[in-house]
N, C-alpha and C positions, 0 to 999 in steps of 0.2 A: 618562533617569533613571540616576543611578549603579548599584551591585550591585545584585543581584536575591535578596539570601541572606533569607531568611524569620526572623523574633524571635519563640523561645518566651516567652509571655507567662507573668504569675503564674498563671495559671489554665490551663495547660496550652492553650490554641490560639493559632495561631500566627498575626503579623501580617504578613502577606505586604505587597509590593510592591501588592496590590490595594487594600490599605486606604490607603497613602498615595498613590494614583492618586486613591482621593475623597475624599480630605481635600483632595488639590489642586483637583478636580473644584470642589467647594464653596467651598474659599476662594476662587477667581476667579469663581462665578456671586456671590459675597455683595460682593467687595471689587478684583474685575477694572479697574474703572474706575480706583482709585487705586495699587493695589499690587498688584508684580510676583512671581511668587516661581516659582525652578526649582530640583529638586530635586537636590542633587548628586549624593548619596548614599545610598542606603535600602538598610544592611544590621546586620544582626544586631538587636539593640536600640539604633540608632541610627540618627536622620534628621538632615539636613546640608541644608540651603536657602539659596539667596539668595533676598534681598529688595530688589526697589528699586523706582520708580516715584515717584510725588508724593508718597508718605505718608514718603519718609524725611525727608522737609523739615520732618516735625508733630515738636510735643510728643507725642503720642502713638504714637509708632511701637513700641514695645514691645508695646502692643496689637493689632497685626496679630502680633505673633510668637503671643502666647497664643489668637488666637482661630484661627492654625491649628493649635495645640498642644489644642487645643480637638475642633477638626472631627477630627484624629488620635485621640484620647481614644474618640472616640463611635464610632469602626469598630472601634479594636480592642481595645475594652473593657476596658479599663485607661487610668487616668489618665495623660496625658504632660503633661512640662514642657518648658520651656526649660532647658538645662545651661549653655549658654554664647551670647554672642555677641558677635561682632565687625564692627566699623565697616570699610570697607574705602577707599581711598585712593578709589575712585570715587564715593563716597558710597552706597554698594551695604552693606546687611549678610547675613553670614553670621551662620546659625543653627544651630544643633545642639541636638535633641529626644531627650529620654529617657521611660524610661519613671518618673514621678517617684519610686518605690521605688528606683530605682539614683542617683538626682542627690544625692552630698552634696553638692558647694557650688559655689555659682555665681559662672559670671565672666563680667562685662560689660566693655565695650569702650564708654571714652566718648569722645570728640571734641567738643571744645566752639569754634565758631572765632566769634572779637569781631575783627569789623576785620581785623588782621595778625596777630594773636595766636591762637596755636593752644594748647589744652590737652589735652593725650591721657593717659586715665588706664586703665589695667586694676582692676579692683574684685575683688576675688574675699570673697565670702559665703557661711555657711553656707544649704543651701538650706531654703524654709519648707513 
């Protein structure tokens, strides 16, 4: 795992490197089979993942990002989201997690490939 720096939360307790140990814990006993994910970096109020495996091949892969932003949410008691993510040249994407009180606006990383034709868009939105 990357840094080891601990994130004062809204509520005064802190979200150590132990709550993203089982957020990871959990999303591979729930979703191990299809999706990959290693944490880059977990410090301060921010977590940093890759994702890959079978699921980045679905229409659904966004949903593997929220439902570990999900399993993250339930340890350290405060809602987290997605801030950003990015498609990576391997078909591999990077994630970055906030706590959703700090995400103004999000950016997505699309790649869309037909045949020979590749489309690569950055999006960036206010967050909801």
């Amino acid at each position: 795992m990357g840094g080891q720096a601990e994130s004062l939360l809204k509520d005064g307790r802190s979200a150590s490197v132990d709550c993203v140990g089982e957020a990871l814990s959990k999303f591979k006993a729930v979703f191990g089979a299809e999706a990959e994910v290693e944490v880059l970096e977990a410090a301060g109020d921010r977590v940093a993942a890759r994702f890959g495996g079978n699921m980045c091949y679905t229409c659904g892969t966004y949903d593997y990002f929220e439902d570990f932003a999900y399993f993250l949410s339930d340890c350290a008691g405060e809602d987290w989201g997605v801030e950003s993510y990015s498609q990576n040249p391997d078909g591999t994407y990077t994630v970055v997690f906030r706590p959703r009180r700090l995400i103004g606006k999000r950016v997505r990383h699309v790649v869309i490939r037909i045949g020979d034709e590749v489309l690569d868009r950055v999006v960036e939105d206010a967050a909801s």
